[in-house]
N, C-alpha and C positions, 0 to 999 in steps of 0.2 A: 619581377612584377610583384606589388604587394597583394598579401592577401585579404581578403573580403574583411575578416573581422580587425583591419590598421584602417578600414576607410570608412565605417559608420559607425553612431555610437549604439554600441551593444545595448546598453540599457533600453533600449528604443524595443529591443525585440519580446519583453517583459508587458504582459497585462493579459487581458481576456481578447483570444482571435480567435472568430467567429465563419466559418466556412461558408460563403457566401452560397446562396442556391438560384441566382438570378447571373450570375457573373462567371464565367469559365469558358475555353479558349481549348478546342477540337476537340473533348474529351469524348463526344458519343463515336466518333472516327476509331478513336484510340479505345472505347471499350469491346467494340463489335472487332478489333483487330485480335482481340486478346479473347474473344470468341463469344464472346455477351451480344448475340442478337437480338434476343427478345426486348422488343420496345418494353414494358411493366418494370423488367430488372434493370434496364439502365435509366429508365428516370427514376427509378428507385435510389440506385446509388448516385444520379446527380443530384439529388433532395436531402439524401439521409443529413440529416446537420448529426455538426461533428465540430464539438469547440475545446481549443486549447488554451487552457491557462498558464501559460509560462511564469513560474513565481520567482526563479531567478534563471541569468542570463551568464557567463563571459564567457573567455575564450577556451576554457577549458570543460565546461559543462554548460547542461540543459538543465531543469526539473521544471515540468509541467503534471500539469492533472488533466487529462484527455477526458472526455467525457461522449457520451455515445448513448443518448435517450433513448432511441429506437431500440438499444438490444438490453432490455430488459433496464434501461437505467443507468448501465455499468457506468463508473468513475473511478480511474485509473492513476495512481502518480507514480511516474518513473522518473531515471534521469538518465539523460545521454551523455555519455563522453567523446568529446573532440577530439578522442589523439587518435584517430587512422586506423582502429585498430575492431576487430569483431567483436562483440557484446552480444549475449543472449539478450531475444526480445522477449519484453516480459509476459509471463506466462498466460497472464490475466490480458491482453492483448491478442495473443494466441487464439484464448479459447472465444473471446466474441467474436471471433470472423474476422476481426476490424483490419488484419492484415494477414497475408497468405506466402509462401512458400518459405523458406529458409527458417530457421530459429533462431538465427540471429540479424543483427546487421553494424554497418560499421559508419559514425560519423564523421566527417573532418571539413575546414575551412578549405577553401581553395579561392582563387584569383576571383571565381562566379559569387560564390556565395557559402551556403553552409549545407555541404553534401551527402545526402545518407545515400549508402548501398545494400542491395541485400539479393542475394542470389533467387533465382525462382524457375521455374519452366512452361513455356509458353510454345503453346502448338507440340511440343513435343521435345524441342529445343531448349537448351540451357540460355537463359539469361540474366542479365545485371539488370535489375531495375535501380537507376540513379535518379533522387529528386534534389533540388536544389532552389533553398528557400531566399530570397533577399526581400530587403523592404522595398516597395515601392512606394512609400509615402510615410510619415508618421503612423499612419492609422493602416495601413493596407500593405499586407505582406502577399507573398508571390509563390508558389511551390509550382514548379518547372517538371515533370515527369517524362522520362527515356526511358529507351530499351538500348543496351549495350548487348552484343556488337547491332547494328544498326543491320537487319535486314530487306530485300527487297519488299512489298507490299506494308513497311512498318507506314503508318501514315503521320509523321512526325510526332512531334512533342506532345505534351498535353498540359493545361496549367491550370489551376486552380489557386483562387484567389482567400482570402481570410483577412474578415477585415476585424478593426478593435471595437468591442462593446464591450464599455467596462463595467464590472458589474454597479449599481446602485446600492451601495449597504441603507439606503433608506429611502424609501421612494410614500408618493402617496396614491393610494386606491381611492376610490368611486364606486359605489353601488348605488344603481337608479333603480327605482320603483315603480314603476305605474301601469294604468292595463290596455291592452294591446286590443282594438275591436276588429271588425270585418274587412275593413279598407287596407290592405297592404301596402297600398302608396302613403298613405296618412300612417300606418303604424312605422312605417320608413321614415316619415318627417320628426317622428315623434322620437322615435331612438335616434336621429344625426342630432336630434336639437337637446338631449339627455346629453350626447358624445362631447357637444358642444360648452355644455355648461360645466362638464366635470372639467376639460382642459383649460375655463377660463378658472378652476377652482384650482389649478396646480398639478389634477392626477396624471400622472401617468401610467393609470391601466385604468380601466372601468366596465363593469358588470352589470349584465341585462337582467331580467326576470328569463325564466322557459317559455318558447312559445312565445318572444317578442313581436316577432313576425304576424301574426294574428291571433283571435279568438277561435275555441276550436268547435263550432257549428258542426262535425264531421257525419252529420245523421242523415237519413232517409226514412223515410215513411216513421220517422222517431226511434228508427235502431241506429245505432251508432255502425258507419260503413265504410271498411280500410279503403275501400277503392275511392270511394271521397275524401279520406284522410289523405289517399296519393296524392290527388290532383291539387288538393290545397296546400300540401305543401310546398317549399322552395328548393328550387335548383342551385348547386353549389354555383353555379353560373346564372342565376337569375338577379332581377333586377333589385330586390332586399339586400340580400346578401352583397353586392358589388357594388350596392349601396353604401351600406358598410363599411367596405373597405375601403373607397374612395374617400370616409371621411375619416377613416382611422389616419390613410395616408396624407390627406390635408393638414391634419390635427398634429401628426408625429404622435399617437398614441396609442396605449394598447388596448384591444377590447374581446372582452370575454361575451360574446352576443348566444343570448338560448334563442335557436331555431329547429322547429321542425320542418326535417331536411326528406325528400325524396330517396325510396330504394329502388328495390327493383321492382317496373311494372308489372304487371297493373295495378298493384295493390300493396305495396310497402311500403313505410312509410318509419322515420325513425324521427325520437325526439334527441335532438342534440345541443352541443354546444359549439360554436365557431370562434376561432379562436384566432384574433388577426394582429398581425405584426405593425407597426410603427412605420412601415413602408410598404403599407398596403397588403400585404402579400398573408396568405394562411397559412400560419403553423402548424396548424394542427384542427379536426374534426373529433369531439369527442359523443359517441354514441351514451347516453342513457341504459344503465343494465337491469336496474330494479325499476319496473315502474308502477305508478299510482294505479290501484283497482282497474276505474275503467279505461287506464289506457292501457290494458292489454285485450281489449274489443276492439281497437283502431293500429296500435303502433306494435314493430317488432322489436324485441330490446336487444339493444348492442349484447357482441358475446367477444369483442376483439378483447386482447390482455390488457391491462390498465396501462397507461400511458402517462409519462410525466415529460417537462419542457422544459428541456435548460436553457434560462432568460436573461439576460442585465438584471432584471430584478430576482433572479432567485428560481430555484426550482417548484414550477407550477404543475398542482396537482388538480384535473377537472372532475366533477360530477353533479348529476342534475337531482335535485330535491330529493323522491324515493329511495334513490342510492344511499342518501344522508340516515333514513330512519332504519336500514341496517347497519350493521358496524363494516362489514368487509372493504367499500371501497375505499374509504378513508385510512382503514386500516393499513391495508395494503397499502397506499401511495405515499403513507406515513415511511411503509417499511422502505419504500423504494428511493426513500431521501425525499421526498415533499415538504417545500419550507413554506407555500402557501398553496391554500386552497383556494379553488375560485369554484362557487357555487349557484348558480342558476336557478331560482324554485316558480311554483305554479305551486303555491299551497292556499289551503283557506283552512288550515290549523294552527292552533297556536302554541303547540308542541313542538314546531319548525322553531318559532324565534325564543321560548324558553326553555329547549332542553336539545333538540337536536345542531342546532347550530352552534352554540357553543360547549356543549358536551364533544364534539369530534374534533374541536381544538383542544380542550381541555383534558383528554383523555392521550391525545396523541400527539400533545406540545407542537401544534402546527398554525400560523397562521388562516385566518379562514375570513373571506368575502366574501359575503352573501348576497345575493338579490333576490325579495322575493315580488310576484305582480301583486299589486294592490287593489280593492274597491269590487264594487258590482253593479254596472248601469242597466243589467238585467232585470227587467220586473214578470217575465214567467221562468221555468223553469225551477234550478235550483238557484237561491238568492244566498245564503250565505256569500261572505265574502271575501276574496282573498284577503290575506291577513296581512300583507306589507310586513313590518318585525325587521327590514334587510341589515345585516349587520358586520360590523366590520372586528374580529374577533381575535386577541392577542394569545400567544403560546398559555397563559396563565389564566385565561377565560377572562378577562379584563375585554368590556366590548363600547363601540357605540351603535345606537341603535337607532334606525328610524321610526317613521309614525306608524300606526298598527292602521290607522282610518285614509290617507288620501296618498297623492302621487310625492315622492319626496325623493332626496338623495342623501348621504352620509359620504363623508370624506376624509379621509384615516390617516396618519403615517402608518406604514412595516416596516420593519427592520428583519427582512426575512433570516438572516443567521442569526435572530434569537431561538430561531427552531433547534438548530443545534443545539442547547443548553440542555434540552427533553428536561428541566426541572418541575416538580409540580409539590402542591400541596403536600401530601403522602410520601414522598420520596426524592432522592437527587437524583435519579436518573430512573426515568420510566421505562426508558426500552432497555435500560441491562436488568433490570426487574422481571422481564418477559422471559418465557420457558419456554423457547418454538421446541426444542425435543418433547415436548412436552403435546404437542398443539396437532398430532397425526390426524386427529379425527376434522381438520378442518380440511382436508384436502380428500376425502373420501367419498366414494358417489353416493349420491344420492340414494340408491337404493339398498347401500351396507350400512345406516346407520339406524339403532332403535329406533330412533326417532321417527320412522317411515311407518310407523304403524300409527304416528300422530299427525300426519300430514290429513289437510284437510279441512273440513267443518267435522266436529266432534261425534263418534258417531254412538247410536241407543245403549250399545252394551260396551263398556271400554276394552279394551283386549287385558289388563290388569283389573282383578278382582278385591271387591274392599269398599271402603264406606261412599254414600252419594257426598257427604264431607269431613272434614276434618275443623276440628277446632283448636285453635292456634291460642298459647296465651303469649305475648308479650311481656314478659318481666322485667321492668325495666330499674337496675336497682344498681350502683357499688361501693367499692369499699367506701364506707363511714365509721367513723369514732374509734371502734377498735375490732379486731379480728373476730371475737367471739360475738360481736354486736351484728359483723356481716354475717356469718354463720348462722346465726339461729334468725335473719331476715329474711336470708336465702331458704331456709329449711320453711319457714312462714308460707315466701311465694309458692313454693311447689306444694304442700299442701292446700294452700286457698285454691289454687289453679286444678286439683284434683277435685275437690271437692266442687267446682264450678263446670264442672265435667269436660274441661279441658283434656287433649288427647293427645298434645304435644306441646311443649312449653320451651319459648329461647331464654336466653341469659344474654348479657354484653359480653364480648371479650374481655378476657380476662379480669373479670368483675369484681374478684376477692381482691384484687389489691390495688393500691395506692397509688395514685400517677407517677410513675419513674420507679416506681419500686423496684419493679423486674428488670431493669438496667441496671441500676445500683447495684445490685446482688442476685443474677438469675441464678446461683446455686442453690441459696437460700430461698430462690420464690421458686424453685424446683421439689424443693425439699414439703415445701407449706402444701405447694399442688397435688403431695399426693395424700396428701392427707386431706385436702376438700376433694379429692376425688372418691374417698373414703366417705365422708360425708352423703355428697349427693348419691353412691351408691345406696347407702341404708336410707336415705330423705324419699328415694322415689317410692311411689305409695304403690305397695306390690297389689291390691284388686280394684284399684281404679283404672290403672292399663295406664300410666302416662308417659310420657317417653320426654326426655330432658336433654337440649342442646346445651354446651355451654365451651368456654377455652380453656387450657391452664399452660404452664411449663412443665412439658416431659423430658423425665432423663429417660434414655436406652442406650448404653454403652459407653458411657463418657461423652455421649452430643446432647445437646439441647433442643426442643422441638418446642414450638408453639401449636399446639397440636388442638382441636376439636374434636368433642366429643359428645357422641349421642347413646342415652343407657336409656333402660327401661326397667320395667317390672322383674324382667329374667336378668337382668345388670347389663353390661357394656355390648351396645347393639353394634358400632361401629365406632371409628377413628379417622380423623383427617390431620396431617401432619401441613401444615402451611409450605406451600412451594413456593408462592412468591413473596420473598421479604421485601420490609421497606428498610428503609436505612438508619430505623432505628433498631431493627431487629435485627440487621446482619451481625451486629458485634457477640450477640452471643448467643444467636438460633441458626440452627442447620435448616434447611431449603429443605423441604420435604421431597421425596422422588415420585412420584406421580401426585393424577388430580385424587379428588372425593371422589370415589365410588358412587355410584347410582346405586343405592339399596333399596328394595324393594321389602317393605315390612305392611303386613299383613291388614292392621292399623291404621296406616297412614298414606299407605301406596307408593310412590316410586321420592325417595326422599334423597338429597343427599348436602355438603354441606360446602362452607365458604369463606373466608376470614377478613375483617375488614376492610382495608383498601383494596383487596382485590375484585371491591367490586368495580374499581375503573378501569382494573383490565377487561374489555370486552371478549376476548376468547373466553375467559373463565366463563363465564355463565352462558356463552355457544355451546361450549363442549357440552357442559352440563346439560344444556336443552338438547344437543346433537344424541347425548345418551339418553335420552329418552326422560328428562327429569320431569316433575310434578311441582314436589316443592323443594327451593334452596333456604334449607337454616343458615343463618348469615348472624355471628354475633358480631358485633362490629365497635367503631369508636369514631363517630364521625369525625372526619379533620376539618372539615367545611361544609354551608351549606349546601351545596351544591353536588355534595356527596349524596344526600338523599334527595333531595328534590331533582335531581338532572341525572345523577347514572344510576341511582336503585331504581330508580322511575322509567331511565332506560333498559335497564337490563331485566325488568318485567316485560317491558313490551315488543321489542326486537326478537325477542325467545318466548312472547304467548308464554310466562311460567312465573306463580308465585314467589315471591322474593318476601321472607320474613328476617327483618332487619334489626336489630333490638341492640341498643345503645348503651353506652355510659349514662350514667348523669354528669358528668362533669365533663362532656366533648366538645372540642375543639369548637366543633359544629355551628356549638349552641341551636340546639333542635333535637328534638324527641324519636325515641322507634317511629319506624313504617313497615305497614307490611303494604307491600303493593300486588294487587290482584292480577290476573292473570289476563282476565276476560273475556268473554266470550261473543262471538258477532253472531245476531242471529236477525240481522238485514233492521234498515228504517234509522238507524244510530244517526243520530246527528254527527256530522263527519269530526267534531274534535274528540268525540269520544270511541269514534273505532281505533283513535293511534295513538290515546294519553290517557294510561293506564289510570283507574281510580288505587286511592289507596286508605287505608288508616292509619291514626298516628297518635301515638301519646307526647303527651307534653313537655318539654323539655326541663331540666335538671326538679322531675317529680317525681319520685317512688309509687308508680301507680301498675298495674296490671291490666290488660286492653286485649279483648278475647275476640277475635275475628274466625267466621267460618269460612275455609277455603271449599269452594266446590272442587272436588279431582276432574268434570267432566270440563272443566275451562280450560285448562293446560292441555287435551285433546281437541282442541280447535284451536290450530295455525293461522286460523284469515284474517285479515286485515281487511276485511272490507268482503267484495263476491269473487278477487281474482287473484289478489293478494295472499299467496303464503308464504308465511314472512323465512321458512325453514325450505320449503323446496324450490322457493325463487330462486337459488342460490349458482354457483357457478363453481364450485370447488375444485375444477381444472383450473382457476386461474388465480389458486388461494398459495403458488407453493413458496412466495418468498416470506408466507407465514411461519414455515419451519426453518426457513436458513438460519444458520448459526449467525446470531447478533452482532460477533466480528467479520463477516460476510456481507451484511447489508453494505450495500450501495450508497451508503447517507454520506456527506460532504466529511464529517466528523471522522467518519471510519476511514477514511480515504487520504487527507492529508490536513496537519496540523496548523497551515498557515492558513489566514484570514484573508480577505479584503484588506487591504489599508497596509498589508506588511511587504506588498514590493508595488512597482510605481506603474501606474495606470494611468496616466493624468492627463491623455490625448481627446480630443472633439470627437465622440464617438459616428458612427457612418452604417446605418446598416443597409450594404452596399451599395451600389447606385440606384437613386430613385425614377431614372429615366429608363432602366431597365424590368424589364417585366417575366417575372419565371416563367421559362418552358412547359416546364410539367406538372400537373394538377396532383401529387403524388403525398399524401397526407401520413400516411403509415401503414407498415410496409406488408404486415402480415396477408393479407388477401388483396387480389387482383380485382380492380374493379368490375362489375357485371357492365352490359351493355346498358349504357342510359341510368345505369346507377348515381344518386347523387349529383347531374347535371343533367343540361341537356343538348348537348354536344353530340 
């Protein structure tokens, strides 16, 4: 009899299969045999999708990349061998659960098809579990599961199907804009007829605003009331939502819909996103964690672990507006291999479309969809108006953008495995640049970090002692004409700056010398460094009290450091050794081993420091606000402008903490120092100005000095608004694939070396049958649904 792999073509068994979650053949029989009665866990495991990408095929091996979103993300590539014989399963397979008893198992062809074995024990009793995979079509593969030896009550076979969805290495998005009013039947017509117009535009996914589903009236007697936020909201089974999905599945399209979704009664109520598949069916619910001021009077914020979706189009990462104006969830679903974002907003800032939406692509080399609602047909109330801005946003911050004034749509190609490249301005690789050994205090409660003495509105007397401010100079100056020329300019600034009763003064990085000098020769610009550090010692004006940031090249022991430094009156106050290099710095600067210090100087209150590009790493300047900081001296070298206008501007306001920024004249950038302010809410703000930090700035390639007074009591107020703290809203149970080791993450990259496009996919892709409709309503998997939670079934 011939064997399985003489009668079909092998190549066929090669591309993306997708485990279908609508299509399967006795398997609840066959789980409750093997002792899974609980209905929660087994339509748990008939849901979990689970997709293989087989990148090659014959008759002697397998290699695929298993993939497993629900457990943390994990992506796996092994390879199986066909010759009969036992193989350790791999280990990383082990530890997700994803398979159980034996540690190994053994493949081979037979007459059926292609048969793994693996010993286990069930009831008590030893058994073979035997599966055996054929194709049943071009596009739809077959996996057959038994128990050998075959006992009395086994309830026969069990099958599971997997069908081909190839991936799209380039697809196009849809963000629609517009505003949703009180009519839920009309804001239904109004999102099928958006659904509508993006698929006759080509997209193949397409993104709502938050809160498409309606306007949020949620008030009573004029206070805002969760028990009417309940009842207005929608049922994962109500007529919006199923709305939706009937057009998603008309269309063959995908859509990322913001709705506020129903908790638990009487009075729960979460603002979410819905996330619906090409064949109607729901991938995925993603709850809102951070949210806007007052909707923490009405709604409860998701506390589930972040969640990402492995799609035909690429690994999708959700969250909803607020999420965006902190760093962590983007953060995170970056770490978790997120190649695009899909983001939902209800803003009327325009902070959202000039810094926060394209700064959390740009920081974490991710694609990013935005939708935000537009307009205001309100004439009481509040009238500001949603800001629109919706944008469609490349790894490189390269964006299109909608209209800021009425209802509109944009419509983009991605190329979601340009994420993979993590290239940016500053450096060739952004995530090997990151220090998670570094990053402990992101994962620490709430109540072990200094910073909890700042949580809050800022209170009469601060718990640190020292001036009501501080006066900041900006020096903005470097090397020109020749070394003794920058010398006695620099010794100028710090005198003028003294005498203006300046109390602390930055410098640029590395300011004394020449662009490319310190590559050329860091021995030699080692050598110069310490002799202008010689300098600014005797330069600082011993009874004006001034205190002087600035950078150089240190040797200690034969290494190199690009190192910060802040002296005073008494000389060298502290030191910061740069941890995160860029990649013009690896070739001959050592990585510093921890952050800057949070020092606390008498003067100037709780200070500590930063070095260029790291200001687009966003941990840097958490940590730093997490220890309790005030002010971060930052002497820098912009590479772009968007380094200070979008992430210094970000990382004042995410962390409530002054950011004194002070430049080259000859950077990259082209754009002057900023020092951005901290600020303080003390109620009535027009709402752009509670979330877009004010700042100063001197002028770009000018030798000027620009004295800004920081108040210390600003950085002691957290709020964003009356509910918003942007430091204890936090979640740091759910921050820990912050510190994984960077060869650890989960990214496509880390995982396996081949591409899209390097073995053959080239079938009609099917995601499953569209006459079949899912069993179970079963979204992800961590918590068991409440009674009447999210429908109402």
């Amino acid at each position: 009899m011939s064997m399985y792999c003489d009668t079909v073509d092998l190549s066929l068994f090669q591309g993306r299969w997708v485990r279908s979650d609508t299509k399967a053949d006795n398997v609840e029989a066959y789980m409750k045999w093997l002792g899974m009665s609980d209905e929660f866990e087994t339509a748990q495991e008939t849901n979990e999708p689970q997709v293989q990408i087989i990148t090659s095929f014959d008759k002697e091996n397998m290699t695929l990349v298993h993939q497993l979103p629900w457990r943390s993300g994990q992506q796996i590539e092994y390879t199986c061998h066909f010759d009969g014989k036992n193989h350790p399963i791999p280990q990383e397979l082990i530890n997700s659960g994803a398979v159980s008893g034996s540690a190994e198992w053994m493949h081979k062809f037979d007459e059926d098809g292609l048969v793994c074995e693996q010993k286990l024990t069930v009831n008590g009793k030893s058994h073979t579990l035997r599966s055996c995979r054929t194709l049943e079509s071009q596009n739809e593969t077959k996996v057959t599961y038994v128990y050998l030896p075959v006992v009395d009550g086994f309830p026969g076979p069990a099958v599971r199907y997997f069908n081909r969805i190839p991936f799209k290495e380039k697809w196009t998005a849809a963000a629609a804009q517009f505003f949703s009013g009180m009519d839920v039947a009309d804001n239904l017509k109004t999102t099928v007829g958006w659904m509508r117009r993006a698929k006759e535009a080509g997209a193949d996914l397409i993104v709502t605003p938050e809160n498409s589903n309606r306007d949020r009236q949620y008030f009573v007697d004029g206070k805002p009331c969760k028990k009417k936020a309940y009842e207005m909201s929608e049922a994962l089974d109500g007529d919006y939502v199923m709305g939706c999905q009937a057009t998603a599945k008309e269309l063959g399209i995908w859509a990322c819909i913001g709705v506020d979704i129903k908790g638990q009664p009487p009075d729960t109520a979460y603002i979410a996103q819905v996330l619906i598949r090409p064949d109607g069916e729901i991938e995925g619910v993603n709850k809102k964690h951070v949210l806007w001021d007052y909707e923490y009077t009405l709604f409860e914020p998701g506390e589930e672990p972040f969640q990402v979706f492995d799609t035909e189009l690429g690994r999708l990462g959700l969250f909803l507006c607020a999420d965006g104006i902190v760093p962590e969830a983007a953060r995170m679903m970056c770490l978790m291999g997120t190649q695009v974002f899909l983001n939902s907003l209800n803003s009327r800032g325009p902070d959202e479309m000039r810094m926060h939406i394209p700064l959390r692509s740009m920081e974490n080399g991710v694609w990013h969809v935005a939708s935000n609602c537009v307009g205001n047909p309100n004439t009481v109330g509040l009238l500001w108006p949603w800001t629109g801005g919706s944008q469609i946003v490349d790894p490189m911050g390269n964006r299109i953008t909608a209209s800021e004034e009425h209802d509109d749509m944009i419509v983009g190609e991605v190329r979601p495995f340009e994420s993979e490249l993590k290239k940016s301005s500053w450096t060739d690789d952004l995530i090997a640049q990151r220090r998670p050994e570094l990053y402990g205090a992101m994962c620490k409660g709430l109540n072990d970090l200094p910073c909890a003495t700042m949580y809050g509105p800022a209170p009469e007397v601060l718990p640190y002692p020292g001036p009501e401010s501080v006066k900041v100079a900006m020096m903005q100056l470097s090397r020109v004409h020749t070394r003794e020329c920058t010398e006695w300019m620099t010794t100028r600034q710090v005198a003028y700056a003294a005498k203006r009763g300046a109390k602390l003064g930055v410098l640029p990085q590395l300011w004394c010398f020449a662009r490319g000098e310190v590559e050329k020769d860091p021995q030699a610009a080692a050598d110069y460094s310490e002799t202008v550090l010689k300098i600014m010692l005797d330069a600082a004006p011993k009874g004006n009290g001034l205190f002087v940031c600035f950078s150089l090249v240190e040797r200690d022991g034969g290494k190199l450091y690009h190192t910060a430094y802040l002296i005073g009156p008494s000389g060298l106050v502290a030191k910061y050794r740069k941890a995160h290099l860029n990649s013009t710095e690896r070739p001959w600067a050592t990585p510093g081993a921890e952050f800057s210090q949070v020092h606390y100087v008498p003067e100037l209150g709780r200070v500590a420091m930063m070095l260029g590009d790291e200001v687009w790493i966003p941990e840097v300047s958490r940590i730093l606000a997490l220890e309790g900081v005030e002010i971060i001296m930052h002497p820098t070298d912009w590479d772009r402008v968007e380094a200070a206008e979008m992430a210094a501007t970000e990382r004042a306001s995410e962390n409530k903490i002054h950011l004194v920024s002070v430049t080259r004249l000859d950077c990259p950038g082209k754009i002057g120092s900023q020092t951005t302010l901290a600020g303080e809410f003390i109620g009535d703000e027009p709402i752009p100005l509670m979330r877009f930090n004010a700042g100063v700035w001197c002028r770009y390639n000018v030798e000027e000095q620009v004295l800004v007074d920081l108040k210390r009591r600003e950085p002691h107020c957290k709020m964003m608004g009356f509910h918003l703290d942007v430091l204890k809203k936090r979640f740091p149970h759910l921050y820990g694939v912050c510190v994984q080791p960077t060869g650890d993450l989960y990214t496509w990259r880390n995982t396996t070396k081949t591409r899209p496009g390097d073995y053959k996919d080239e079938h009609l892709p099917i995601r499953s049958s569209f006459s079949t409709k899912r069993k179970h309503d079963v979204y992800f998997p961590p918590q068991r649904p409440t009674a009447n939670e999210g429908n109402t079934s």
